[in-house]
Every structure is written in structure tokens, then in C-alpha cells.
C-alpha atoms as one frame of an Amber mdcrd trajectory, in Angstrom:
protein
  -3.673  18.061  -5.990  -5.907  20.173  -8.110  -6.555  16.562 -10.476  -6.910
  14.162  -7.261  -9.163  16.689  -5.247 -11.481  16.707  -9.080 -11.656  13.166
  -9.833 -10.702  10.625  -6.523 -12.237  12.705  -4.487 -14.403  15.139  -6.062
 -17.143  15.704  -3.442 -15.617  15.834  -0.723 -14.813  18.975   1.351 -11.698
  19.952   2.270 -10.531  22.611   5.324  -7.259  22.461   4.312  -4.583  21.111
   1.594  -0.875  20.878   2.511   1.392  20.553  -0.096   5.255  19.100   0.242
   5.878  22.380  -2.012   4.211  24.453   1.151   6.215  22.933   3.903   9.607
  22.465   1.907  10.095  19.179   2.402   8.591  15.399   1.767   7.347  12.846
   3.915   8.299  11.192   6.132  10.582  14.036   7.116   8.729  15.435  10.919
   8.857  19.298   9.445   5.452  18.177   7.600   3.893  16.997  10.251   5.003
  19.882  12.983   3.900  22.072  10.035   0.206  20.593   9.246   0.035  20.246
  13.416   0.823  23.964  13.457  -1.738  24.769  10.928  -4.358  23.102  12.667
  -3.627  24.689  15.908  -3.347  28.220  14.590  -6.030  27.449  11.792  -8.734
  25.688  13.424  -7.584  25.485  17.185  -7.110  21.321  17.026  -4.652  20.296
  19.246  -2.587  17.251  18.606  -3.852  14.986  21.025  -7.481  15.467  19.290
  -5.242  14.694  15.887  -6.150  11.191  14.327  -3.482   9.754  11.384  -5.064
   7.572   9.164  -2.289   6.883   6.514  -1.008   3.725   4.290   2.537   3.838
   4.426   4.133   2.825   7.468   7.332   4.412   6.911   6.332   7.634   5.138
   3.505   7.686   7.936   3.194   5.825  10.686   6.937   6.154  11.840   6.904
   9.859  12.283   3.379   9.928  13.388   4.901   7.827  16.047   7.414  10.022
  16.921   5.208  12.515  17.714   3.422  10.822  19.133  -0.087  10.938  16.882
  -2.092   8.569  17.195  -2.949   6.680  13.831  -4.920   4.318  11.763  -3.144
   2.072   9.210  -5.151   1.573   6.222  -3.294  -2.024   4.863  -5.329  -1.960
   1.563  -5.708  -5.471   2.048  -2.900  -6.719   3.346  -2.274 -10.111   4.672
  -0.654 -11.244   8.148   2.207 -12.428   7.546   1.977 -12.715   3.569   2.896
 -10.184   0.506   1.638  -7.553  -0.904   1.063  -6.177  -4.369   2.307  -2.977
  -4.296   5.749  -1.070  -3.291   4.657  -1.056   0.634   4.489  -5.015   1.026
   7.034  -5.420   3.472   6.542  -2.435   6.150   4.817  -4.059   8.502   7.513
  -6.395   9.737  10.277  -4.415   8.508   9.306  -0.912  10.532   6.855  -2.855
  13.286   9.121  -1.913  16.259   9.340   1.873  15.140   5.631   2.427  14.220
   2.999   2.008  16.361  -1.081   2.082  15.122  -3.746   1.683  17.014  -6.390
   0.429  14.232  -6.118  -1.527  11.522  -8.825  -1.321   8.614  -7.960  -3.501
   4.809 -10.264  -0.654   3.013 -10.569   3.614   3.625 -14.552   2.289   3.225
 -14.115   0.168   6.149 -12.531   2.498   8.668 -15.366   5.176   7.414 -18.195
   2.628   8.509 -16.209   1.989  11.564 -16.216   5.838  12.546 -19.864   5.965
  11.312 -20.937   3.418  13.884 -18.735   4.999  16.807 -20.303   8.598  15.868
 -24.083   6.938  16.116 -23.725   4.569  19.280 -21.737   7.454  21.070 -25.290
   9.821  19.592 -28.022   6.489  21.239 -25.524   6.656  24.828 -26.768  10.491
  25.182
């Protein structure tokens, strides 16, 4: 984490990291998601209905979130309707689309940000 958090992401602030070594187990197995709901209930007093999953995977991700009933974000990195994709997560969509359930879909992490950038401003011009 230590690498990612310097070079992807360096600049950005963080509240909280959650490791798989910290919660003793690996996605998509639900004891890291009741654990990282926990923390941010005991940590920062966010309850899980104010929780927002943005995640790639569909089965690492969006299937638990699901049964927990988070709600979530899918970022497809691009991927087509109905076509392929280039990397190891091409076929999720179809294969998991009756166990995952996402209420936004964004190609790019850049678009969903400028999505959530516009919502925070014309929800700031309604006051």
C-alpha cells in the first residue's frame, strides 16, 4: 500500500487504509466489508446506508456489496456492452449480472469524479 498510496495516488488524503492482512481475509469474502463498515461506524460515525462502493470488479466487489446491501458504482474501465474486454474482468458483467446490482456506471475513475463534482455544485446553486 505504502508504494500505491506514493506513486498512483500520491496526493491524495486518506482517513483510513484497510489491509486484507488487517481483516484476515481477501475479497470478496463479506468479513472485509462488515470489518471496513465497522471501522467507519466506530471510526468516523458513517453508517452504511451513507456508504457509497465504487469498485471495478464485479465479483470481488459488487457481489458482496450487494449482499449487504451497499450501494455501488461500477467503474467498467471502458468496457463495452455486450463486447470484450482487455483485462482478467472481461466477462463479469453477464456472468455475475443477476447477483450484483450497481446503480452507476462510469468507463473512467475521472468520469465518475466529474460526475460527483457536478452533483456537489448544483446541489451548492439549489441552496
Amino acid at each position: 500500500m505504502a508504494a500505491t498510496l506514493g506513486r498512483a495516488l500520491e496526493g491524495c488524503r486518506f482517513d483510513a487504509v484497510c489491509t486484507a492482512q488487517d481483516v484476515g481475509s481477501y475479497k470478496p469474502d463479506l468479513r472485509n466489508f462488515e470489518y471496513l463498515l465497522r471501522k467507519l461506524r466506530e471510526e468516523f460515525g458513517v453508517e452504511k446506508d451513507e456508504v457509497l462502493h465504487v469498485a471495478h470488479s464485479i465479483s470481488i466487489n459488487h457481489v458482496p456489496a450487494k449482499q449487504l446491501g451497499l450501494r455501488s458504482v461500477w467503474i467498467s474501465r471502458g468496457t463495452q456492452s455486450g463486447g470484450g474486454r482487455d483485462d482478467i474482468h472481461g466477462d463479469e458483467e453477464e456472468e455475475f449480472k443477476d447477483r450484483a446490482a450497481y446503480e452507476w456506471r462510469f468507463d473512467t475513475i475521472e468520469q465518475f469524479t466529474e460526475e460527483v463534482e457536478k452533483q456537489f455544485a448544483a446541489k451548492q446553486n439549489v441552496k
